[in-house]
N, CA, C and O of each residue as an XYZ file, in Angstrom:
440
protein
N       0.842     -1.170      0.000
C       0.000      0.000      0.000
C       0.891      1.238      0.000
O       2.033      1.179      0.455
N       0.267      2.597     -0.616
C       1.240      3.641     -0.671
C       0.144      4.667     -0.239
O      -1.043      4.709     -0.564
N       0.974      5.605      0.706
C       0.209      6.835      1.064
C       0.958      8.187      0.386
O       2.116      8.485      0.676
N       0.055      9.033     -0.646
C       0.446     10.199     -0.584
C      -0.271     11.148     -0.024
O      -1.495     11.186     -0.149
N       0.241     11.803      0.487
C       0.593     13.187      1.884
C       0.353     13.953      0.576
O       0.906     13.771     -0.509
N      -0.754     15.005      0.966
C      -0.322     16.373      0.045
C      -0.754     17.547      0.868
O      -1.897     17.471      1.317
N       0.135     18.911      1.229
C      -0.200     19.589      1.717
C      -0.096     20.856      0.781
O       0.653     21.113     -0.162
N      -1.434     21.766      1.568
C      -1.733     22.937      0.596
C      -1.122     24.244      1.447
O      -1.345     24.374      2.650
N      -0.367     25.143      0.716
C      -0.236     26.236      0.831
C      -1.659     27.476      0.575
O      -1.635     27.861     -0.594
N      -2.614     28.017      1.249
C      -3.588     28.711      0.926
C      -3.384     30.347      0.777
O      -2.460     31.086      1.117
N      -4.311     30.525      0.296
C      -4.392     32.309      0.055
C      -4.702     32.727      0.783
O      -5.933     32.727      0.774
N      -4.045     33.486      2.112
C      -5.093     34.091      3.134
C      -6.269     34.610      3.181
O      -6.755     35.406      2.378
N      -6.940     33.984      4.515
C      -7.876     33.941      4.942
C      -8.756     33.093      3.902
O      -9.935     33.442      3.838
N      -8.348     32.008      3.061
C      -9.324     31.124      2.220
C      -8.860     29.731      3.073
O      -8.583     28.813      2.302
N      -8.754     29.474      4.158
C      -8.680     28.334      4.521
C     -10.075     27.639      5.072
O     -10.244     26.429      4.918
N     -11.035     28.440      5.701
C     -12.509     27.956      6.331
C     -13.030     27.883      4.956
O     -13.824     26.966      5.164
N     -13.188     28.164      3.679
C     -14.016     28.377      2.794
C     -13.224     27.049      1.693
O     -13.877     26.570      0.766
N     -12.175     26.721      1.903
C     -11.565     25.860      1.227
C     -11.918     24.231      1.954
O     -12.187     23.129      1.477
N     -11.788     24.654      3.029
C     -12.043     23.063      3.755
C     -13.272     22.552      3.525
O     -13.491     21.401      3.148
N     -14.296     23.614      3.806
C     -15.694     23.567      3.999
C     -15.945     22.770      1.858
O     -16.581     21.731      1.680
N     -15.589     23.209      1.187
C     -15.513     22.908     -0.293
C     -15.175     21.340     -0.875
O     -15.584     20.558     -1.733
N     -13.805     21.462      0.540
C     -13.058     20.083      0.607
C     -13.344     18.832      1.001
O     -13.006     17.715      0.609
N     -14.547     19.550      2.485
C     -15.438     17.644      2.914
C     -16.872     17.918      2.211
O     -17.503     16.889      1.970
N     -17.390     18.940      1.902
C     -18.751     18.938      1.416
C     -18.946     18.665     -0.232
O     -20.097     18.494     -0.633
N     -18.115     18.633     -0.948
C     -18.279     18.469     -2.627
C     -16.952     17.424     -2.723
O     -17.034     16.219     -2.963
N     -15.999     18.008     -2.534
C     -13.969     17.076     -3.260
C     -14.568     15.632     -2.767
O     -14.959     14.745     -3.527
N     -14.554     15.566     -0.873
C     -14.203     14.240     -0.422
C     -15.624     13.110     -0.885
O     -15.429     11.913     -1.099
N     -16.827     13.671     -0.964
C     -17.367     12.710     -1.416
C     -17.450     12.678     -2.861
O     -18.331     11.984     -3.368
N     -16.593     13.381     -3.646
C     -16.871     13.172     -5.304
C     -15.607     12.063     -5.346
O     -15.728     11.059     -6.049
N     -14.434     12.288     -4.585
C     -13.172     11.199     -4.406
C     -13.760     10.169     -3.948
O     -13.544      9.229     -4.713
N     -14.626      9.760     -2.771
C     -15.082      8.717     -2.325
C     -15.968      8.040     -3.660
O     -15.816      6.848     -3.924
N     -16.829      8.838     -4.409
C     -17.337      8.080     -5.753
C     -16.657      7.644     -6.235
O     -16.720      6.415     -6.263
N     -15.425      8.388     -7.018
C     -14.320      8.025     -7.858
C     -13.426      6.723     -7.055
O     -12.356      6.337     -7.527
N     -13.866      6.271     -6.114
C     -12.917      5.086     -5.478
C     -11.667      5.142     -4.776
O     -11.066      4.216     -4.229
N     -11.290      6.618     -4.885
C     -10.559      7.071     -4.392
C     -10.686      7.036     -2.575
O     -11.509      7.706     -1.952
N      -9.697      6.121     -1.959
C      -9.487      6.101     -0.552
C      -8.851      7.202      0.224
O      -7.639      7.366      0.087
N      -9.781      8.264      1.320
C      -8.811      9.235      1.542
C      -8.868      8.913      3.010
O      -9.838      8.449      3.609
N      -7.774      9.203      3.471
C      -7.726      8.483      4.900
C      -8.245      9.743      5.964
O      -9.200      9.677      6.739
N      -7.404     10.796      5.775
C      -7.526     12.035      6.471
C      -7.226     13.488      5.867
O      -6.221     13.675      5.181
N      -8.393     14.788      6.231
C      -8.059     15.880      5.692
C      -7.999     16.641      6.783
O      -8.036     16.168      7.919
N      -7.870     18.268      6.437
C      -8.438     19.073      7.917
C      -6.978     20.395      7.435
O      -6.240     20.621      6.476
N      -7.219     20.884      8.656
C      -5.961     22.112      8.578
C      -4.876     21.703      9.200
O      -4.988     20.808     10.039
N      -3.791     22.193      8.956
C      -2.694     22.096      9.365
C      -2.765     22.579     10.858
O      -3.478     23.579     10.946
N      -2.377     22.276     11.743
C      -1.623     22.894     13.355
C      -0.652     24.042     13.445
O      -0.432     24.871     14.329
N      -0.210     23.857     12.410
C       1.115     24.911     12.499
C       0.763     25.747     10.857
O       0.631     25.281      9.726
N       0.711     26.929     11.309
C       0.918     27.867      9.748
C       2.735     28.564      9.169
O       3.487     29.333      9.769
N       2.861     28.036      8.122
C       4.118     28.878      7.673
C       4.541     30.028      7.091
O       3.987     30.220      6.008
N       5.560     31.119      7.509
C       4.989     32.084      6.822
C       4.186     32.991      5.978
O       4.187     33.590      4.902
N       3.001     32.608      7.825
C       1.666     33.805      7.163
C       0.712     33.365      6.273
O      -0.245     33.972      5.792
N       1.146     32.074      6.091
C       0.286     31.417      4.723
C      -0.596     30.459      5.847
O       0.012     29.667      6.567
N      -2.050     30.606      5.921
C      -2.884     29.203      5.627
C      -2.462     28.014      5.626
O      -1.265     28.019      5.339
N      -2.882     26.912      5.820
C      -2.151     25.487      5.801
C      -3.364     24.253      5.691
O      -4.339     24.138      6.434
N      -2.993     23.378      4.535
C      -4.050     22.096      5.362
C      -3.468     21.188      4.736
O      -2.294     21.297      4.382
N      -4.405     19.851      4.433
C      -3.522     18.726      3.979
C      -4.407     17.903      4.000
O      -5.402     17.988      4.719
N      -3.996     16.347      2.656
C      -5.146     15.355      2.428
C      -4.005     14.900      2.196
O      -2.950     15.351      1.750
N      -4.721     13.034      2.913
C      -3.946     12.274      2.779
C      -4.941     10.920      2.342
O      -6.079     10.662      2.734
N      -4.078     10.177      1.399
C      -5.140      9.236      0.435
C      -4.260      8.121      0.008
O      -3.345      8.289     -0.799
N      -4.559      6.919      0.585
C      -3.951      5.083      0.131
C      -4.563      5.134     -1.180
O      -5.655      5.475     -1.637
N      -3.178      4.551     -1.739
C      -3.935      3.410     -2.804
C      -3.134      2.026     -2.751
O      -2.138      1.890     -2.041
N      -3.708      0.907     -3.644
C      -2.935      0.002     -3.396
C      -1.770     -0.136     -4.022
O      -1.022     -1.053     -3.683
N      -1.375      0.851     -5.161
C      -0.211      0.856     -5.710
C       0.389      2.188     -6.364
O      -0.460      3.046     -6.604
N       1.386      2.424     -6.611
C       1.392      3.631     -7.522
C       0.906      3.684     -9.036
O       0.803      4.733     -9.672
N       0.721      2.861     -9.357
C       0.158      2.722    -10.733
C      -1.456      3.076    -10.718
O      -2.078      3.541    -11.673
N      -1.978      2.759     -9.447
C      -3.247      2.860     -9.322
C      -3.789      4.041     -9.234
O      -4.617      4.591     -9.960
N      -3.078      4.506     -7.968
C      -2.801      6.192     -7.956
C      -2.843      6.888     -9.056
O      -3.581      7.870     -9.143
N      -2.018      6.464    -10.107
C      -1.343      7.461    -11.483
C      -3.091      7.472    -11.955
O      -3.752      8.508    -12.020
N      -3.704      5.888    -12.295
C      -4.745      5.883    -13.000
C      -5.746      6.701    -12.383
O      -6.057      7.776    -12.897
N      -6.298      6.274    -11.289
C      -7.330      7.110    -10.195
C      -7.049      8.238    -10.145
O      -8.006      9.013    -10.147
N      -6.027      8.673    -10.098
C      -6.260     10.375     -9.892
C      -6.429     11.503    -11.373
O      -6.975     12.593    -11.543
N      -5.443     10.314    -12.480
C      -5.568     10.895    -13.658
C      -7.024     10.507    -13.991
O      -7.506     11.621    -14.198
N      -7.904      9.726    -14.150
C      -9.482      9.482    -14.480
C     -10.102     10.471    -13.500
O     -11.127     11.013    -13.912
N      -9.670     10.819    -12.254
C     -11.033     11.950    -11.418
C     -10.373     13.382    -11.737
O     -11.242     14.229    -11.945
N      -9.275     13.785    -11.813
C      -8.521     15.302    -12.134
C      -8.904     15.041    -13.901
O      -8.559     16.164    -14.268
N      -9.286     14.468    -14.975
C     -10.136     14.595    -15.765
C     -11.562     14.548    -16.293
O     -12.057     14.886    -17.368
N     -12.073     13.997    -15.141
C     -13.499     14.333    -15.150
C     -14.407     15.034    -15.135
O     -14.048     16.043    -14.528
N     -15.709     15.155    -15.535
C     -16.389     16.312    -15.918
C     -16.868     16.466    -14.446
O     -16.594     17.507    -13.849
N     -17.351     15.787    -14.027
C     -17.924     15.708    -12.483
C     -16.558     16.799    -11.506
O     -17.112     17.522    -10.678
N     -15.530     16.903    -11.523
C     -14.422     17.494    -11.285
C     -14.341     18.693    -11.735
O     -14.237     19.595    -10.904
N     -14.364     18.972    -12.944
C     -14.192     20.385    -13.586
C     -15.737     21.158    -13.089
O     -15.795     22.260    -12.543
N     -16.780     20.390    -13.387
C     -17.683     21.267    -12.875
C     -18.461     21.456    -11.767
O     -19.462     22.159    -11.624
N     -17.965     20.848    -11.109
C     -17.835     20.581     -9.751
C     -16.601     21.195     -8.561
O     -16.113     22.301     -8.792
N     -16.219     20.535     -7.502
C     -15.271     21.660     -6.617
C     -14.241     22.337     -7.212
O     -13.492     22.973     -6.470
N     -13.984     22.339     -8.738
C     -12.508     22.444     -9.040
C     -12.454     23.497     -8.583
O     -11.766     23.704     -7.583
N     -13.102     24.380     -9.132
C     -12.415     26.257     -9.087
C     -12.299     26.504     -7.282
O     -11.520     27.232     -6.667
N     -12.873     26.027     -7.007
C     -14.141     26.189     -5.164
C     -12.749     25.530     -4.234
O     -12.662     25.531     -3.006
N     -11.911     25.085     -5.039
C     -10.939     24.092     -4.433
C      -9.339     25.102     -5.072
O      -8.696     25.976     -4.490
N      -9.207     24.676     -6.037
C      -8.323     25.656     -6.720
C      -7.648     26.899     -6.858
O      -6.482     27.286     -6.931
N      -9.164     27.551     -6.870
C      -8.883     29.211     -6.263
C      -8.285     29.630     -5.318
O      -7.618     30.664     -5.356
N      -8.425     28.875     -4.276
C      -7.697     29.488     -2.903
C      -6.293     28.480     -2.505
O      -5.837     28.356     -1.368
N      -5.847     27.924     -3.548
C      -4.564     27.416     -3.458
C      -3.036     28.384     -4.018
O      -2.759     28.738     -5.164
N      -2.354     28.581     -2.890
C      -1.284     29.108     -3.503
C      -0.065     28.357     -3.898
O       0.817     28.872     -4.585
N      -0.009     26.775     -3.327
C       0.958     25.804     -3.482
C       0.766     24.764     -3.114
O       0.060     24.605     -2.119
N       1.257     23.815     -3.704
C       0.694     22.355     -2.770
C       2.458     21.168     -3.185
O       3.030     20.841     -4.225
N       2.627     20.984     -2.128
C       3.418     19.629     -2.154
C       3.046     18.538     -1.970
O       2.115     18.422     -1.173
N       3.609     17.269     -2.623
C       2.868     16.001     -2.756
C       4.252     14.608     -2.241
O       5.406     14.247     -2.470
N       3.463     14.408     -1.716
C       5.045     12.960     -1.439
C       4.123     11.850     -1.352
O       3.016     11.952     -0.825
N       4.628     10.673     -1.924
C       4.166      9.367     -1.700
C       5.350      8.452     -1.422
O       6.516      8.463     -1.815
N       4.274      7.211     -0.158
C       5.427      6.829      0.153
C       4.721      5.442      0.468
O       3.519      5.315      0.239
N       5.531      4.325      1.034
C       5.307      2.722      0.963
C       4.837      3.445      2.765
O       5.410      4.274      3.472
N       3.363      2.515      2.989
C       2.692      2.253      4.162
C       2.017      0.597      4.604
O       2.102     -0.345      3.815
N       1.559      0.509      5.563
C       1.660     -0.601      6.115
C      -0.062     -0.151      6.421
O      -0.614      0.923      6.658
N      -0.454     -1.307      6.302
C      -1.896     -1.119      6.761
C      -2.325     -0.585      7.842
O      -3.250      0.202      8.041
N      -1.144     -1.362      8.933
C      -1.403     -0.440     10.412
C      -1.251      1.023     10.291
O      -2.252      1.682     10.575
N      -0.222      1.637      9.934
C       0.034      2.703      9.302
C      -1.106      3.671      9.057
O      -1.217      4.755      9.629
N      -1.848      3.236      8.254
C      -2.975      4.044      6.999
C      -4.011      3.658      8.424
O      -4.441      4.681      8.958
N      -4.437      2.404      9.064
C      -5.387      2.832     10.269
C      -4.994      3.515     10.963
O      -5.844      4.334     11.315
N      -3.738      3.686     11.556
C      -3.681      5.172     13.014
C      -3.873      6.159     12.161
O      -4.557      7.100     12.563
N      -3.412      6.196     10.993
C      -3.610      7.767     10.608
C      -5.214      8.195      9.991
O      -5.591      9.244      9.469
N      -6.034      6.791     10.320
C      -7.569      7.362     10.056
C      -8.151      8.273     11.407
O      -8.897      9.251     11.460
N      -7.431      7.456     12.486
C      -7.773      8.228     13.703
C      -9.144      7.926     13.834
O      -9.796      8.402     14.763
């Protein structure tokens, strides 16, 4: 199993209006798309002045990943749906994936 970590850099003061976008439209259009997300929410710590949050999402492989995310980041359900609502208030986002352990991906459902 592989977890990628992605955290967002936001546009101030778009972090309540981004999250709210993020569990009410993104996480259940990802949950359609089959997409497993383990955990979202804001960051604890902000970095210079910037907003902060982060989604984190198993798949069972990286190949799977490549496919699943390339089939829902092209979908119409996506574009006309949270994209902009999600998008707009992003100023950066880093992405890491990495080899996890099942136990792993359960503590971090919390």
């Amino acid at each position: 199993m592989i977890l990628e970590i992605r955290t967002y850099r936001l546009k101030p003061g778009t972090r309540a209006d981004f999250l709210r976008v993020m569990h009410e439209e993104a996480l259940p259009l990802l949950a359609k798309a089959g997409i497993d997300v383990v955990s979202s929410g804001a960051s604890l710590v902000d970095e210079d002045g910037h907003e902060e949050a982060y989604l984190i999402r198993a798949f069972p492989s990286k190949e799977t990943r490549d496919e699943q995310e390339d089939a829902f980041y092209s979908s119409p359900e996506w574009h006309q749906g949270p994209r902009e609502g999600i998008v707009s208030r992003i100023d950066g986002y880093h992405t890491i994936v990495i080899d996890a352990t099942d136990a792993a991906v359960a503590a971090l459902r919390g």
